[in-house]
Backbone as JSON Lines, residues from 0, in Angstrom:
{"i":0,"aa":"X","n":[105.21,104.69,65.16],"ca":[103.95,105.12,65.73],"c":[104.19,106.2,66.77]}
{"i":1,"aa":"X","n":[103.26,107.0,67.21],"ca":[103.31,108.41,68.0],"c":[103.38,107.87,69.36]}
{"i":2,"aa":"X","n":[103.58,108.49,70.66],"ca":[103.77,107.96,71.56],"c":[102.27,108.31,72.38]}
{"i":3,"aa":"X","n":[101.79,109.02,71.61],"ca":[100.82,109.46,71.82],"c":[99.49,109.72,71.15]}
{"i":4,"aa":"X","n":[98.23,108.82,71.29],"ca":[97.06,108.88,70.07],"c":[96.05,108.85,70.72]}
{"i":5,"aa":"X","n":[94.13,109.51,70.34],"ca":[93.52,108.97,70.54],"c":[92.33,108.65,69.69]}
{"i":6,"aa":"X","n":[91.59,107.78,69.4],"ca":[90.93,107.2,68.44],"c":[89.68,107.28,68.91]}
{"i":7,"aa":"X","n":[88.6,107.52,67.93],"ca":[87.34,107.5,68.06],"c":[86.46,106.87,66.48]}
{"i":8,"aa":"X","n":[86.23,105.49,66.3],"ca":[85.44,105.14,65.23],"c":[83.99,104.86,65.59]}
{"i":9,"aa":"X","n":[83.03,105.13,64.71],"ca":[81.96,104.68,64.68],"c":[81.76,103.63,63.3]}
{"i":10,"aa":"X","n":[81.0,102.3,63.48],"ca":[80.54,101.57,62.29],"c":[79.16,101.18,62.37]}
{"i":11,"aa":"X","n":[78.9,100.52,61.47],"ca":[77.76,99.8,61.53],"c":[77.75,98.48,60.99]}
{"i":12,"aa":"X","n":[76.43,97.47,62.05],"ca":[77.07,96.14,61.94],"c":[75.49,95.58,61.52]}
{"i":13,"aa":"X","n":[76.06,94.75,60.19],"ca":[75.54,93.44,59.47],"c":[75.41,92.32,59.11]}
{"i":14,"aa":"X","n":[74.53,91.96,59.36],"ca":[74.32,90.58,58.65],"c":[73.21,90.08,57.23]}
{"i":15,"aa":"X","n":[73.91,89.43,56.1],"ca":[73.14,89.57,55.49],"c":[72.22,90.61,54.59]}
{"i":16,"aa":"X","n":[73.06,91.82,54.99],"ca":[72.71,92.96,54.45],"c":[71.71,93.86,55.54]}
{"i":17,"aa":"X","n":[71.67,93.14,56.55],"ca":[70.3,93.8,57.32],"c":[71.25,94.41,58.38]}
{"i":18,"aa":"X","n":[70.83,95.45,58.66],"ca":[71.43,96.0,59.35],"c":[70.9,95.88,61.21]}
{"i":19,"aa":"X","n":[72.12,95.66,61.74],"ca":[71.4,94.87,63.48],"c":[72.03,96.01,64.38]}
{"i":20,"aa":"X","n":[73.1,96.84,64.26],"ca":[73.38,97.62,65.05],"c":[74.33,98.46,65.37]}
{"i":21,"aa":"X","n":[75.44,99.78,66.22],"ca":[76.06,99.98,65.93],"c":[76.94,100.27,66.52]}
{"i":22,"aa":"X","n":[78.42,99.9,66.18],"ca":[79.38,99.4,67.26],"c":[80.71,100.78,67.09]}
{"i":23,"aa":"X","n":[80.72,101.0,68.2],"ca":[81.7,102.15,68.36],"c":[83.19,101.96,69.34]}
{"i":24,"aa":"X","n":[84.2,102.58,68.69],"ca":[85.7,101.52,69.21],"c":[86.56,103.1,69.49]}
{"i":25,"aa":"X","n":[86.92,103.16,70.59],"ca":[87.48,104.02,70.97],"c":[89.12,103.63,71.78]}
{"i":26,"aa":"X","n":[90.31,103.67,71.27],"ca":[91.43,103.39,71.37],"c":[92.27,105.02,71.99]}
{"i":27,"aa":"X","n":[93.2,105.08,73.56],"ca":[93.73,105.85,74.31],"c":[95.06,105.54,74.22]}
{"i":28,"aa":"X","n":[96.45,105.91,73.81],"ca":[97.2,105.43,73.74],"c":[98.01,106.8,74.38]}
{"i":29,"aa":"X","n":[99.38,106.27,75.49],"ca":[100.49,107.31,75.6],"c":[101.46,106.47,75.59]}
{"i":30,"aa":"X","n":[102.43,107.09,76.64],"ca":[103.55,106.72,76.05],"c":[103.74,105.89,77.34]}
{"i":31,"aa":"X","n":[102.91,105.68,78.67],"ca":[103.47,104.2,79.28],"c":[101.98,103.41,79.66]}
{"i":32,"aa":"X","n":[100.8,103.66,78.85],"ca":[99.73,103.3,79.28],"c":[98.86,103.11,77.9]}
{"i":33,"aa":"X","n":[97.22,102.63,78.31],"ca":[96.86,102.26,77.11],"c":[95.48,102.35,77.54]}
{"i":34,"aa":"X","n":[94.28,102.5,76.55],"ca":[93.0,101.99,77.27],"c":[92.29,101.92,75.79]}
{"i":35,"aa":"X","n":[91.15,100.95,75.82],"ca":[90.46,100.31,74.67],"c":[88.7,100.19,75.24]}
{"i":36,"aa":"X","n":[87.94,100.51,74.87],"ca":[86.41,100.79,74.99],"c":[85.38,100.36,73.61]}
{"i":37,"aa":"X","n":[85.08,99.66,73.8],"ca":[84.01,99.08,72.57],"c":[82.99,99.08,72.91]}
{"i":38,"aa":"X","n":[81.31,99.43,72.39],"ca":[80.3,99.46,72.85],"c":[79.42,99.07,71.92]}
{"i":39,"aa":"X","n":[78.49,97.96,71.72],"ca":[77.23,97.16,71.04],"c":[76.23,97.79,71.39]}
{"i":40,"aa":"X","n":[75.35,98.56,70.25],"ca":[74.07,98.74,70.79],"c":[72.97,97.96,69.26]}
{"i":41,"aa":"X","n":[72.06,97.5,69.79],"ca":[70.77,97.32,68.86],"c":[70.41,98.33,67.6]}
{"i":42,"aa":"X","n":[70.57,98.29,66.79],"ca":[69.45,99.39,66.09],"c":[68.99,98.86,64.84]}
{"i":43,"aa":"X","n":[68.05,99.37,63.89],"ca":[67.07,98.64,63.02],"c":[66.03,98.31,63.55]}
{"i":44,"aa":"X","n":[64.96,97.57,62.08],"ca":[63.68,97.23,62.36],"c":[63.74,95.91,63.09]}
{"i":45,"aa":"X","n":[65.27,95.45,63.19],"ca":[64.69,94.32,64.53],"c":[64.77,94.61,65.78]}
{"i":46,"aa":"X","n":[64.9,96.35,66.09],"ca":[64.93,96.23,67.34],"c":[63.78,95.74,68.2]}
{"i":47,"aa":"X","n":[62.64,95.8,67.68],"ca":[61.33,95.56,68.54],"c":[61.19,93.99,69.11]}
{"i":48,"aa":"X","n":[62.05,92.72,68.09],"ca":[62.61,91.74,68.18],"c":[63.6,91.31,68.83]}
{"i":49,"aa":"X","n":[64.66,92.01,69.07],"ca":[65.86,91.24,69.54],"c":[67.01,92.4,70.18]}
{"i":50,"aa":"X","n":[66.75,92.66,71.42],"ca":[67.6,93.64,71.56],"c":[68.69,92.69,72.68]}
{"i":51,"aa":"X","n":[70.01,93.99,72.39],"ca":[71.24,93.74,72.72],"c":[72.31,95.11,73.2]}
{"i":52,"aa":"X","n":[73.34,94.56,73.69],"ca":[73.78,95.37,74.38],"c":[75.2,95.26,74.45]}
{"i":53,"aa":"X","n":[76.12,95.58,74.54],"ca":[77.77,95.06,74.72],"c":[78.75,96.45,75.47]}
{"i":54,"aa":"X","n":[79.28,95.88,76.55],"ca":[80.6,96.79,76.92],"c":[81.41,96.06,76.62]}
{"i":55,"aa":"X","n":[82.45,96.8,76.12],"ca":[84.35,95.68,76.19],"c":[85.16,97.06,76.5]}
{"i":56,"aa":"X","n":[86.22,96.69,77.85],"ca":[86.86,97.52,77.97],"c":[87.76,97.05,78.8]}
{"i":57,"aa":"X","n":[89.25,97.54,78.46],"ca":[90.33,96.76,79.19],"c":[91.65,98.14,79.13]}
{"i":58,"aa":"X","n":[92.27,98.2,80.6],"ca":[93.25,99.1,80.23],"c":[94.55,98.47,80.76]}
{"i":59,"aa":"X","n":[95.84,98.77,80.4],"ca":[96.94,98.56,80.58],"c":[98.41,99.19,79.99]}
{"i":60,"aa":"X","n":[99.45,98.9,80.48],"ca":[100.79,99.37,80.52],"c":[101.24,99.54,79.13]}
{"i":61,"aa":"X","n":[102.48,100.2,78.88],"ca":[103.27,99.8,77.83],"c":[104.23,99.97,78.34]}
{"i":62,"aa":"X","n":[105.74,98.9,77.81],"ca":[106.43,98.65,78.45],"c":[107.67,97.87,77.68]}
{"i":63,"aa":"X","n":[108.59,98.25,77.17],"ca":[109.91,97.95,76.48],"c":[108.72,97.61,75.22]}
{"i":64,"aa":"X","n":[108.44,98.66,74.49],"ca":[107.88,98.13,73.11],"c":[106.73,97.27,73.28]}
{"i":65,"aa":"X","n":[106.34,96.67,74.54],"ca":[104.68,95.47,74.78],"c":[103.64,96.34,75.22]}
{"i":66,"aa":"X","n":[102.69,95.59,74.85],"ca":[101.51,96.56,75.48],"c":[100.57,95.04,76.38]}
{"i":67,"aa":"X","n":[100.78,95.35,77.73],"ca":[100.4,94.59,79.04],"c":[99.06,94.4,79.47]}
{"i":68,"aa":"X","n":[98.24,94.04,79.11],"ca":[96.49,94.84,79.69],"c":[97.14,94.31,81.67]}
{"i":69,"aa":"X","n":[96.07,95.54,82.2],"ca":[96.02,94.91,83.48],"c":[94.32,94.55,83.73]}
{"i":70,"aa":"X","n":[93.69,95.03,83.35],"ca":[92.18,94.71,83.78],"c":[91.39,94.76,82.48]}
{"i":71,"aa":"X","n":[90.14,93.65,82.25],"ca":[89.34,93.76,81.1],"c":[88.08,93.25,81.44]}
{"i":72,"aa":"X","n":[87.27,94.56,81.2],"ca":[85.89,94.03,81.47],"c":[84.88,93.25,80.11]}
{"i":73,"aa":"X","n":[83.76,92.81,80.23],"ca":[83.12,92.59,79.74],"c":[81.85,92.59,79.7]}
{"i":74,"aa":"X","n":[80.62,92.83,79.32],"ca":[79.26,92.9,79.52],"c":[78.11,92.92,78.47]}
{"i":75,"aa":"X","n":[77.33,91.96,78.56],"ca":[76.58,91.55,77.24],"c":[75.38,91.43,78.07]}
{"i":76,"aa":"X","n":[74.22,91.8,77.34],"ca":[72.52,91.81,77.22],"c":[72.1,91.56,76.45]}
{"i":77,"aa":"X","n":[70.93,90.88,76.44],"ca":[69.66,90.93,75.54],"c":[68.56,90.5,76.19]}
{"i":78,"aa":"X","n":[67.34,90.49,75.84],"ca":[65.86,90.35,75.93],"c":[65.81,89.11,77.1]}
{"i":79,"aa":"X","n":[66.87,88.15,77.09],"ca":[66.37,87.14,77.88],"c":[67.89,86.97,78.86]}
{"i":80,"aa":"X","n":[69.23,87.56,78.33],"ca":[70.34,86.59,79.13],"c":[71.25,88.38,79.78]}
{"i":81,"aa":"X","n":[71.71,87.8,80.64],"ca":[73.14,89.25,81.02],"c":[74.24,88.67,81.22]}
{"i":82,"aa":"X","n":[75.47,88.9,81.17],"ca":[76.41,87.79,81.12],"c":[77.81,89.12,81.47]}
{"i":83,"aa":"X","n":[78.38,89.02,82.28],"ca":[79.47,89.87,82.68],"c":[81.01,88.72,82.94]}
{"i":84,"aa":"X","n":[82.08,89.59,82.9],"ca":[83.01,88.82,82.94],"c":[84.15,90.09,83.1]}
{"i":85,"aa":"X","n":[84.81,89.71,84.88],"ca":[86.16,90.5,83.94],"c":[87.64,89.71,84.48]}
{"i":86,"aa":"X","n":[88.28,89.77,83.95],"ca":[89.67,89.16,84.18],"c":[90.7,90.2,84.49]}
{"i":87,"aa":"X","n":[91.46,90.13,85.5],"ca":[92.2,90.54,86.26],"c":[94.19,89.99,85.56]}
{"i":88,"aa":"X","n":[95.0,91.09,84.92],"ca":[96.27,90.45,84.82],"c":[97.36,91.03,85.55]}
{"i":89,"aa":"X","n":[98.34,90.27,85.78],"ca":[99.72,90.46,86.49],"c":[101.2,90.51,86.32]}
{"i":90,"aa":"X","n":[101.49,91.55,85.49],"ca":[102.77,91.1,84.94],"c":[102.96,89.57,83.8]}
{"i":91,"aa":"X","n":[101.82,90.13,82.79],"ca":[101.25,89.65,81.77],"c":[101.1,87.83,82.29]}
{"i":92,"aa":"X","n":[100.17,87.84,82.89],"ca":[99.98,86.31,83.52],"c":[98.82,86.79,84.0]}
{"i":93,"aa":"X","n":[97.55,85.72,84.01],"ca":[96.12,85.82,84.43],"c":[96.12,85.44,85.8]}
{"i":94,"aa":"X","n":[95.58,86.28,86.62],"ca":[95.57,85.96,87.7],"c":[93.81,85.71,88.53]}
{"i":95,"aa":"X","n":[93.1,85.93,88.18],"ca":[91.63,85.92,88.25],"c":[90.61,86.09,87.26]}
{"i":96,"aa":"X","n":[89.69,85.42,87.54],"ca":[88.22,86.08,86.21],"c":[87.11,85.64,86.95]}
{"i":97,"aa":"X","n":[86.55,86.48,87.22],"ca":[85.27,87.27,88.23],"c":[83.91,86.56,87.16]}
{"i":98,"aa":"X","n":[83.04,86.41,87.21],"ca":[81.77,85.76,86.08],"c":[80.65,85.58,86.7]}
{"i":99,"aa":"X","n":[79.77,86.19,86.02],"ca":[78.56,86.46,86.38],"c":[77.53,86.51,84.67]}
{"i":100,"aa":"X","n":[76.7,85.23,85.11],"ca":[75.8,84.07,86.19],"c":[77.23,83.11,86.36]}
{"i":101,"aa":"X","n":[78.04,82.61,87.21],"ca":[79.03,82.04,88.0],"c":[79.15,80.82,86.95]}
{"i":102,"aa":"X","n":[80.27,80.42,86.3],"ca":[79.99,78.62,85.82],"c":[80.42,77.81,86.8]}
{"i":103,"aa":"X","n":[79.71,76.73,86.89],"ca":[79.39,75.33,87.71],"c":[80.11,74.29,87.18]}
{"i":104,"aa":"X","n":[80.73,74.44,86.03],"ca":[80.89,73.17,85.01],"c":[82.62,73.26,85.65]}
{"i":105,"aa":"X","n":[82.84,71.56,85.04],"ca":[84.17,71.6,85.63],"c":[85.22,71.97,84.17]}
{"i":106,"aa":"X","n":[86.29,73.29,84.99],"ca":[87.1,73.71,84.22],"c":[88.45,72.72,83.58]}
{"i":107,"aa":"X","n":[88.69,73.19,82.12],"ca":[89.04,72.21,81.38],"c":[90.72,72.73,81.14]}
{"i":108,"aa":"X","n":[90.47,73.8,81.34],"ca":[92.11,74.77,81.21],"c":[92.66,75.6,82.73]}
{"i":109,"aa":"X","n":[93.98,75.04,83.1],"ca":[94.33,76.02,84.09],"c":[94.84,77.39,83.5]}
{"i":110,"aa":"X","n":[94.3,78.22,83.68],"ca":[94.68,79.53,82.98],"c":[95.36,80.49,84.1]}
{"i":111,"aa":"X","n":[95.3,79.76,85.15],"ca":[95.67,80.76,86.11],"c":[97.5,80.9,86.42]}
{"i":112,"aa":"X","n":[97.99,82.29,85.91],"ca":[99.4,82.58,86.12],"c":[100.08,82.02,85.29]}
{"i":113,"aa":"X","n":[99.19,81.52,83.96],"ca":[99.69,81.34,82.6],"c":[100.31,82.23,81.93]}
{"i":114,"aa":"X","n":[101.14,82.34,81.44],"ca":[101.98,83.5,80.74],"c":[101.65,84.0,79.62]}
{"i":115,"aa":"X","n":[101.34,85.05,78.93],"ca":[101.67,85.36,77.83],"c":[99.83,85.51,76.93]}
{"i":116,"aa":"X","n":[99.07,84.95,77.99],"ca":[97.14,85.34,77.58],"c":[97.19,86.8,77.37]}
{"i":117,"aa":"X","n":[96.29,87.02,76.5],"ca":[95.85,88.63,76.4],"c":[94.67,88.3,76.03]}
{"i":118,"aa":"X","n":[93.84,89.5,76.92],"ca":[92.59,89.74,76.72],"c":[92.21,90.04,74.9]}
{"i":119,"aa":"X","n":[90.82,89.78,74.65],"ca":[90.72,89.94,73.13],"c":[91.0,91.52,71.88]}
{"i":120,"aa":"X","n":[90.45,92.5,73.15],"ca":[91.01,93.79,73.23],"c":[92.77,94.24,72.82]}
{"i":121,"aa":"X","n":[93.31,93.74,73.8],"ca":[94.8,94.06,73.38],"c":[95.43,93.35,72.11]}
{"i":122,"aa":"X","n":[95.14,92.06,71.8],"ca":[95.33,91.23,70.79],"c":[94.69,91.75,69.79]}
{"i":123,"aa":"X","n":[93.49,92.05,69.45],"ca":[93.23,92.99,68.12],"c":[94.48,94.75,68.28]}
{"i":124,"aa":"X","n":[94.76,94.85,69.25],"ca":[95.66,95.81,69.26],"c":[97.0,95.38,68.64]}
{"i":125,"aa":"X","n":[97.53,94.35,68.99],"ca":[98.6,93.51,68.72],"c":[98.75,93.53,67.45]}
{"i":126,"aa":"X","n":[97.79,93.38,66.75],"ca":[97.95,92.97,65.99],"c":[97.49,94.03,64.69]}
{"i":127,"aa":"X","n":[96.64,94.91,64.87],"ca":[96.87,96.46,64.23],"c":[98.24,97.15,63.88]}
{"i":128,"aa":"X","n":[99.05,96.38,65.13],"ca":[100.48,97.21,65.48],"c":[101.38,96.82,64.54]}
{"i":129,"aa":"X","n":[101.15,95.37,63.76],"ca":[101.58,94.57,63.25],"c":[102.44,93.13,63.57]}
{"i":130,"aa":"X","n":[102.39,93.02,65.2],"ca":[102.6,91.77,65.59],"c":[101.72,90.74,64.75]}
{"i":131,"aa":"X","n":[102.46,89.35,64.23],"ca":[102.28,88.55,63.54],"c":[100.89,88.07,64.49]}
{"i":132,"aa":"X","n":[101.24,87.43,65.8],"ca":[100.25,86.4,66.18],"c":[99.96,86.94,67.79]}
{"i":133,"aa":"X","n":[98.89,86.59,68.32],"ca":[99.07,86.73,69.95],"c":[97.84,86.29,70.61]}
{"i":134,"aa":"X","n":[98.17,85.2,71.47],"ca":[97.7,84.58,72.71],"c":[96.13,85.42,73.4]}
{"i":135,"aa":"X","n":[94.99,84.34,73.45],"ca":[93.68,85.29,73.69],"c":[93.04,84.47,74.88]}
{"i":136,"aa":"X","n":[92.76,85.36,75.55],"ca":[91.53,84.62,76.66],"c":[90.28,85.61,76.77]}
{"i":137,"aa":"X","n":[89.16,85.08,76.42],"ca":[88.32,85.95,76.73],"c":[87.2,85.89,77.79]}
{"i":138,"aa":"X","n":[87.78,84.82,78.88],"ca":[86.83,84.53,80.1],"c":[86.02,83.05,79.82]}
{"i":139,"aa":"X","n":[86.05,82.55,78.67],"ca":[85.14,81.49,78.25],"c":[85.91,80.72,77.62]}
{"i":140,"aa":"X","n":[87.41,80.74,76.69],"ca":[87.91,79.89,75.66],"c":[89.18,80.52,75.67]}
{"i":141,"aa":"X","n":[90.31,80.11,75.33],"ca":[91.51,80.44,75.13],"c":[91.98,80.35,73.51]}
{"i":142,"aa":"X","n":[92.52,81.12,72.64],"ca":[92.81,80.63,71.49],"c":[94.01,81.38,70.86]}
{"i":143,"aa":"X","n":[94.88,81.43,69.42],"ca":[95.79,81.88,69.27],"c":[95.48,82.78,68.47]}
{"i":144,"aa":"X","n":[95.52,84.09,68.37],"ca":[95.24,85.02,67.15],"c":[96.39,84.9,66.03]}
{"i":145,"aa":"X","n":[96.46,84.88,64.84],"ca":[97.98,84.18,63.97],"c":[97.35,84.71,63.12]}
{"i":146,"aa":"X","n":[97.81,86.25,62.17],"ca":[97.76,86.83,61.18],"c":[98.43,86.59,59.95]}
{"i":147,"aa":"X","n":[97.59,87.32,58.95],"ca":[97.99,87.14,57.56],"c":[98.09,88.21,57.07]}
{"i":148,"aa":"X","n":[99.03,89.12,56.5],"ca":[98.84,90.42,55.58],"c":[99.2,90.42,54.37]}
{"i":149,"aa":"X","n":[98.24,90.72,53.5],"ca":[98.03,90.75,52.14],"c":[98.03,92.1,51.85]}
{"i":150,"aa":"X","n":[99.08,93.1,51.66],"ca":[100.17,94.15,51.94],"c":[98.98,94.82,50.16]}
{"i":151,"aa":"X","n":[98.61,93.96,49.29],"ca":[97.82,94.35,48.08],"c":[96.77,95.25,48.26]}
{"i":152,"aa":"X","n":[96.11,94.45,49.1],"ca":[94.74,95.26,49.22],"c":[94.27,95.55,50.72]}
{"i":153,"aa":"X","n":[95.79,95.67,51.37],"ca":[95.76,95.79,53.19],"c":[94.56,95.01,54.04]}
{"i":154,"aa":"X","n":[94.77,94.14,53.64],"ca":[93.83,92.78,54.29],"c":[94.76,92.47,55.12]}
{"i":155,"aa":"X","n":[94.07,92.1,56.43],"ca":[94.75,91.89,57.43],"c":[93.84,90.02,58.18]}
{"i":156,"aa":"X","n":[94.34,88.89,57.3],"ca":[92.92,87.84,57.98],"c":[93.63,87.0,59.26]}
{"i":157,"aa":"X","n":[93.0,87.2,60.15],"ca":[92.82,86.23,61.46],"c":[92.72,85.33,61.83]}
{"i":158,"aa":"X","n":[93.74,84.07,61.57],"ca":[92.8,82.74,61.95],"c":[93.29,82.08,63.42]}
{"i":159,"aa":"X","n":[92.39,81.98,63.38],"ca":[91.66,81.45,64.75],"c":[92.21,79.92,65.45]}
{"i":160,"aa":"X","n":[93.54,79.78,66.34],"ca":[94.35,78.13,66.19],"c":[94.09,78.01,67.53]}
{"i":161,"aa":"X","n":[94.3,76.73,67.79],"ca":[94.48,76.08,69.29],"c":[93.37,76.77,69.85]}
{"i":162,"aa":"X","n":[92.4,76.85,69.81],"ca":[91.14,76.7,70.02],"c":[90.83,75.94,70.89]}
{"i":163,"aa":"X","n":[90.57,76.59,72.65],"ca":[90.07,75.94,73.5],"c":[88.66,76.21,74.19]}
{"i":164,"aa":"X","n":[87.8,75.99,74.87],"ca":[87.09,76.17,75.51],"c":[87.31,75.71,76.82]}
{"i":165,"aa":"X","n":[87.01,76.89,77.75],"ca":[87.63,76.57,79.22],"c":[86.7,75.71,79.82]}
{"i":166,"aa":"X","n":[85.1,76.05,79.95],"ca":[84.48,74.68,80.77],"c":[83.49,73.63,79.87]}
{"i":167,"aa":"X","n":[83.85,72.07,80.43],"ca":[83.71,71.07,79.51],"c":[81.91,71.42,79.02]}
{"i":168,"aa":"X","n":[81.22,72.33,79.3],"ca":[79.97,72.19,78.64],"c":[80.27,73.07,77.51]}
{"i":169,"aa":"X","n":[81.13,73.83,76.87],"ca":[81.36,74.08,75.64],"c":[82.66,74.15,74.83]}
{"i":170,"aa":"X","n":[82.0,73.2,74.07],"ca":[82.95,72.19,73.19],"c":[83.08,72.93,71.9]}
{"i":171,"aa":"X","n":[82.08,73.58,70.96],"ca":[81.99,74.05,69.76],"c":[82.99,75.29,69.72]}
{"i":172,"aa":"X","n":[83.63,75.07,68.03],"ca":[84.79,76.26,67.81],"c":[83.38,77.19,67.4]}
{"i":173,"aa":"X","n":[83.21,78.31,67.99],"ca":[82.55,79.61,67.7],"c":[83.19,80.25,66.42]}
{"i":174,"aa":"X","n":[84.46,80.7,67.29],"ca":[85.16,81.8,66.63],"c":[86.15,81.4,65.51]}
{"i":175,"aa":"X","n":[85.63,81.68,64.34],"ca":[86.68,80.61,63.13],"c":[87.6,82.08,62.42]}
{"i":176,"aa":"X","n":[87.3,82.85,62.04],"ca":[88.62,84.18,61.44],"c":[87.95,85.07,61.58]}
{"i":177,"aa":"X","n":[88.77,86.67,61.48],"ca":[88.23,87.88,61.64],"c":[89.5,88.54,60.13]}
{"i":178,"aa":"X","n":[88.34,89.17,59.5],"ca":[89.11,89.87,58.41],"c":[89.28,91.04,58.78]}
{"i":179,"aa":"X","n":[90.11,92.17,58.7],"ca":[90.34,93.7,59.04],"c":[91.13,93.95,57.74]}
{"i":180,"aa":"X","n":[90.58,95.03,57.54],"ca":[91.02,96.02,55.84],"c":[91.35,97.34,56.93]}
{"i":181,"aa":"X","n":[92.55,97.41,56.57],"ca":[93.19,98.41,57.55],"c":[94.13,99.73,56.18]}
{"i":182,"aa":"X","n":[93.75,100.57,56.19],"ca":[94.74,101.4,55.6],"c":[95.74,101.25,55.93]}
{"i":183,"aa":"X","n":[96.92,101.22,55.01],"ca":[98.43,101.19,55.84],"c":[98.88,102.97,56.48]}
{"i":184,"aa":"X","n":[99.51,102.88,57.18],"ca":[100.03,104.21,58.1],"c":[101.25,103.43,58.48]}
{"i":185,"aa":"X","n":[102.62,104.29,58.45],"ca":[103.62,104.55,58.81],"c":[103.93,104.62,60.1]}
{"i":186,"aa":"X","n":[103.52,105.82,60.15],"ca":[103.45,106.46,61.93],"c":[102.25,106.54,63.12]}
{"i":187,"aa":"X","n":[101.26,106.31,62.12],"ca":[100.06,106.47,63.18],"c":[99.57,105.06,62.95]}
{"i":188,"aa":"X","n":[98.47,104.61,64.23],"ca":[97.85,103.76,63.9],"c":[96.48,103.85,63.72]}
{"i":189,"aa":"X","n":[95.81,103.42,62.19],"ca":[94.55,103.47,61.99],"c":[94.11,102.67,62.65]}
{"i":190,"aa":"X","n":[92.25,102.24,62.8],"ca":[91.48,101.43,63.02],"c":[90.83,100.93,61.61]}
{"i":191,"aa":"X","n":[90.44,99.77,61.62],"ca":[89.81,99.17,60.23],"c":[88.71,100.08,59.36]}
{"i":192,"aa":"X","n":[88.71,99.96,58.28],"ca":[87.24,100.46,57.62],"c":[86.53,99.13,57.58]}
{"i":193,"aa":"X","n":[86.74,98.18,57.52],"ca":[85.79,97.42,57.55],"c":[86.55,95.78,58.25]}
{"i":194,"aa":"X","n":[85.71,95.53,58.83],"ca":[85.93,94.16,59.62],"c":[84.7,92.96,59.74]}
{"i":195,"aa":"X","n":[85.41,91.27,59.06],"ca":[84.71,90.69,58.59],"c":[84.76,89.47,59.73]}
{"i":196,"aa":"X","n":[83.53,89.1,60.44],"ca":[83.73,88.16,61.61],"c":[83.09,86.8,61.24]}
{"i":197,"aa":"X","n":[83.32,85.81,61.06],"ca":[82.91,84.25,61.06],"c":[82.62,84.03,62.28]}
{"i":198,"aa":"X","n":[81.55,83.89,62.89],"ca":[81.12,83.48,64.44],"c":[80.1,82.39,64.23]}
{"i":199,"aa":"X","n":[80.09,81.13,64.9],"ca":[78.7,80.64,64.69],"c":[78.57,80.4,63.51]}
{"i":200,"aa":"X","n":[79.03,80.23,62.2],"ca":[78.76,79.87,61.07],"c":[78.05,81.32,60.4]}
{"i":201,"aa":"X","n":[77.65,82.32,60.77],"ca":[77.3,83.83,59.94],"c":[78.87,84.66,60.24]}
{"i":202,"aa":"X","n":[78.19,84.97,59.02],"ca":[79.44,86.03,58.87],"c":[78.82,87.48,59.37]}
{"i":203,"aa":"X","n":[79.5,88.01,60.11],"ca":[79.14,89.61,60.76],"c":[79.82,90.59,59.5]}
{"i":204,"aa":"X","n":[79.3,91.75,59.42],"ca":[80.02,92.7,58.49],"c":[80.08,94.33,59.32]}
{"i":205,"aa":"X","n":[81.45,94.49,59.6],"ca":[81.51,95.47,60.33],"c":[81.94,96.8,59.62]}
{"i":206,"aa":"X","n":[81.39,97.47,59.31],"ca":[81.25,98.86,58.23],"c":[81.84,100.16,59.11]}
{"i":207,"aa":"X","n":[82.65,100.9,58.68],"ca":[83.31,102.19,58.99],"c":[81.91,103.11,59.33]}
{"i":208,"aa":"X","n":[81.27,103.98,59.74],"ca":[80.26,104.6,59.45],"c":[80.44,106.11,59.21]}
């Protein structure tokens, strides 16, 4: 891979064939640093129904061949909720996570100065790169990302292990696999043409655009 890239995709995201909105992934890469930007917006005839909103953005090091996040934000809207989150890392160990509306509930995982968490951002990076598996926290649940490549038809599937939720008021596995159809590249690294999400029991369909 180059020591040096920068990426700009646009897709569009479905369910069910209906189209809900459209998500744009922008990847910064050099040769001792890194930065990752994802953005959710609403669009379609349900916008008048159900609008939404998403930042994801996290930047960090590279460093003997690893890529380190040091900071990752988060930020979600819609019609009724706002929900922010960012986590703070340290020489790849979690050292804080900031949350807003604050949880009250008593925490079920010490995550703090745990080794080896990566934000959800770098771990879909991880794993583009072709690292097999890698360690996720995304402010709410801890879980293992553990890939599959089917080298045939460059399927890349995600499943989803050790599945935690950090405070005891949520118990339910959300996040069950993420499919990515990735062109193979040698030297550069692509982003998916299409990416398939199991959340909640619907399947999301994430389209190249």
């Amino acid at each position: 891979m180059s020591l040096a890239e920068k990426i700009t995709e646009k897709y569009l995201v479905e369910v069910g064939g209906l189209n809900l909105g459209v998500f744009v992934w922008e990847v910064d890469l050099t040769k001792d640093k890194y930065s990752i930007r994802i953005t959710l917006k609403n669009k379609g005839f349900l916008t008048s129904l159900y609008k939404f909103s998403g930042l994801y953005e996290v930047s960090g090091i590279r460093q003997n061949g690893n890529i380190l996040p040091k900071t990752y934000k988060q930020e979600w809207k819609t019609n009724k909720k706002k929900r922010y989150i960012k986590i703070f890392f340290n020489k790849n160990k979690v050292v804080k996570i900031i949350q807003n509306p604050i949880e009250n509930e008593i925490r079920r995982i010490d995550y703090n100065n745990k080794i080896g968490l990566k934000d959800p951002l770098t771990s879909f990076l991880e794993i583009l790169l072709r690292k097999r598996q890698s360690r996720t926290i995304d402010g709410r649940r801890t879980y293992l990302m553990r890939a599959e490549l089917n080298k045939t038809n460059n399927l890349i599937k995600i499943n989803i292990e050790e599945y935690k939720n950090i405070w005891s008021d949520h118990k339910r596995l959300d996040l069950e696999y993420i499919e990515l159809f990735q062109s193979s590249s040698i030297n550069n690294l692509t982003l998916p043409s299409l990416i398939k999400i199991k959340f909640k029991g619907i399947l999301y369909k994430i389209t190249k655009n």
